[in-house]
Each structure stands twice: as C-alpha cells, then as structure tokens.
C-alpha positions in Angstrom: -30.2 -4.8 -31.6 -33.4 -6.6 -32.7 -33.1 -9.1 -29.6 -32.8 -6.7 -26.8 -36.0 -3.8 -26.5 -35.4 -0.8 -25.7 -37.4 -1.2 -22.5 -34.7 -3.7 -21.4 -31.7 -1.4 -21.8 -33.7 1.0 -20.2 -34.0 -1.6 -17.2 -30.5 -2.5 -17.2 -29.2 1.1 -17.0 -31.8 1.6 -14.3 -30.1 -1.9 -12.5 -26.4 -0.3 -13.2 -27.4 3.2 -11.5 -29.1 1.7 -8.4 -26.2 -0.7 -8.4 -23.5 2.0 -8.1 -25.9 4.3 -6.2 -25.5 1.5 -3.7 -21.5 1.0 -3.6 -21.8 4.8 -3.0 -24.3 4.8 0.0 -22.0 1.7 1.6 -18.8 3.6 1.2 -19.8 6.8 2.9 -21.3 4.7 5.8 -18.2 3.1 6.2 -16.4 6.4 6.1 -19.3 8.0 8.2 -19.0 4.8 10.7 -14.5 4.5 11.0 -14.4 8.5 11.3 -16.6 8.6 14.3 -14.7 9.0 17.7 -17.5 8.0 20.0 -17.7 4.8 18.9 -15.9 1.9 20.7 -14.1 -0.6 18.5 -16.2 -3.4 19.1 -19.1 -1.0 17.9 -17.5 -0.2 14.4 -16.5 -4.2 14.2 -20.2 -4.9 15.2 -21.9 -2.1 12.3 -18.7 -4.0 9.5 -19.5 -7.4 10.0 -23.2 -6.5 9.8 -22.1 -4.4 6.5 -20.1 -6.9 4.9 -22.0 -10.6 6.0 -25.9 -9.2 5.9 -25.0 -5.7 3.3 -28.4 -4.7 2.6 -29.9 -5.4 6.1 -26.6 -3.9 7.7 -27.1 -0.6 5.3 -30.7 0.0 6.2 -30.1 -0.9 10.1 -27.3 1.7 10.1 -29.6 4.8 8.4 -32.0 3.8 10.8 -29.8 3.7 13.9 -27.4 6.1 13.2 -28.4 8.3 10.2 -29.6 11.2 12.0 -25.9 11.6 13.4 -24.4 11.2 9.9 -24.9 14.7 8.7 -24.3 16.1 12.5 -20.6 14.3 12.8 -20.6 15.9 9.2 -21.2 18.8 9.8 -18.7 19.2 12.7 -15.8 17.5 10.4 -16.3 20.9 8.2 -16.3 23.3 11.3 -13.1 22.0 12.7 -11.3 21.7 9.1 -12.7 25.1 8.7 -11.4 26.4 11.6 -7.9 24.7 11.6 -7.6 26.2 8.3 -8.5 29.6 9.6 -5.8 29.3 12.5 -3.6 28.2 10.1 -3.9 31.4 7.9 -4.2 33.6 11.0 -0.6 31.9 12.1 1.0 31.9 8.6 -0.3 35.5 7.2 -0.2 37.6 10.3 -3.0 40.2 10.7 -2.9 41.3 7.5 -1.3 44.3 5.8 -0.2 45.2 9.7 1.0 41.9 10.2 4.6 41.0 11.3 7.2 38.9 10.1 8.0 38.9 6.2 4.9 39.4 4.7 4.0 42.5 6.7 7.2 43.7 6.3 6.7 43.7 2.4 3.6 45.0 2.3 4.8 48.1 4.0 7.4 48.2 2.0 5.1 47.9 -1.0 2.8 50.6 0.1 6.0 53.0 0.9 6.9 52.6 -2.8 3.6 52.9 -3.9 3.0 56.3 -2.4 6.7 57.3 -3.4 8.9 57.5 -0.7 10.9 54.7 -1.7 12.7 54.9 -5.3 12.5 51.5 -7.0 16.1 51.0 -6.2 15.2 51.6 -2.7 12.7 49.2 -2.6 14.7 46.6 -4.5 17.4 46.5 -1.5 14.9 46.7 1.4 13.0 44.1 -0.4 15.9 41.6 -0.5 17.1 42.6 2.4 13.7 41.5 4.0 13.8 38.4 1.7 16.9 36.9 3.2 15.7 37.6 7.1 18.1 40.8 7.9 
C-alpha cells in the first residue's frame, strides 16, 4: 500500500467514473439516435460510424447537433407509452365500478352483497356464474 498514494487511487477512481460515465453517455445516444423516426437511415449510419471510428468527436458533435432534441423525442416516448397504457386500462377495466363486461359485473355484485341484498350463497352462484361468462 506503501507504493501507490492515496492521491493516486483517488485519481484512478476518478479515471473509472468518468470512464463509465462515458459508456453511459454513448449508449443513451445510440438509443436516443436508433429510436428516432425522423431520421433517414443513412443519417443514423452517418452519426454510428462517426460514434464508433472518431467516439469522442462523434459524442460531442451529436450533443451539439442534436442534444436539444434528445430530451424532446424523450419526452414524447413517455406521453405516448403513457397514453397507450391509459387506453389500455380504459379498454381492459371498463369505466370503472359502472363498467361492463366481468369486472363490472362483479363489482355490482360485490356492492349488492355488501349492502345485503344478496346472501353469501347468493353471491357465490352469481359470482361463478359471472366467472364462467353465463
């Protein structure tokens, strides 16, 4: 331990950080730069070769260029997940407690037994019965 200061492993952790800090930046421009649907293919093959032959000149060009646009395309990714998922509950749950199809159906049931108009018996049957699609 003698032969290596402490001022040197705090350089080489320093070195290791910035090093994976970098493999981090690359990757989410190459994911930033093959999920964008406005660029032609000869684009993205320009922006890679630039990436992989000239990496740290290709890096900065492309946060120059195009890194305005990388939290916009971004933030438009989320809104349309977010909103196919929302469409996808909407389709799959109904409207709620007033809903149609199975889950509605079981909620009314649920609330009928709740309030006791339906014995647990009652609500057994209807329950299966709603179960197997009768």
């Amino acid at each position: 331990m003698d032969d290596y200061p402490l001022l040197d492993l705090f350089w080489t952790m320093l070195v290791f950080f910035m090093w994976i800090l970098w493999f981090m930046l690359l990757f989410r421009i190459i994911g930033d730069l093959f999920r964008d649907d406005s660029l032609s293919g000869w684009g993205k093959t320009g922006w890679t070769v630039a990436l992989v032959l000239l990496p740290f000149v290709g890096v900065f060009a492309y946060l120059i260029v195009r890194g305005r646009g990388m939290g916009q395309r971004e933030m438009m990714r989320l809104q349309a997940n977010e909103e196919a998922f929302r469409a996808y509950v909407r389709e799959t749950a109904g409207s709620g407690s007033t809903g149609s199809g199975t889950s509605g159906e079981l909620v009314r049931l649920a609330d009928l037994k709740r309030r006791g108009d339906l014995t647990e018996d009652e609500y057994e049957r209807a329950k299966s019965k709603v179960l197997a699609g009768v």
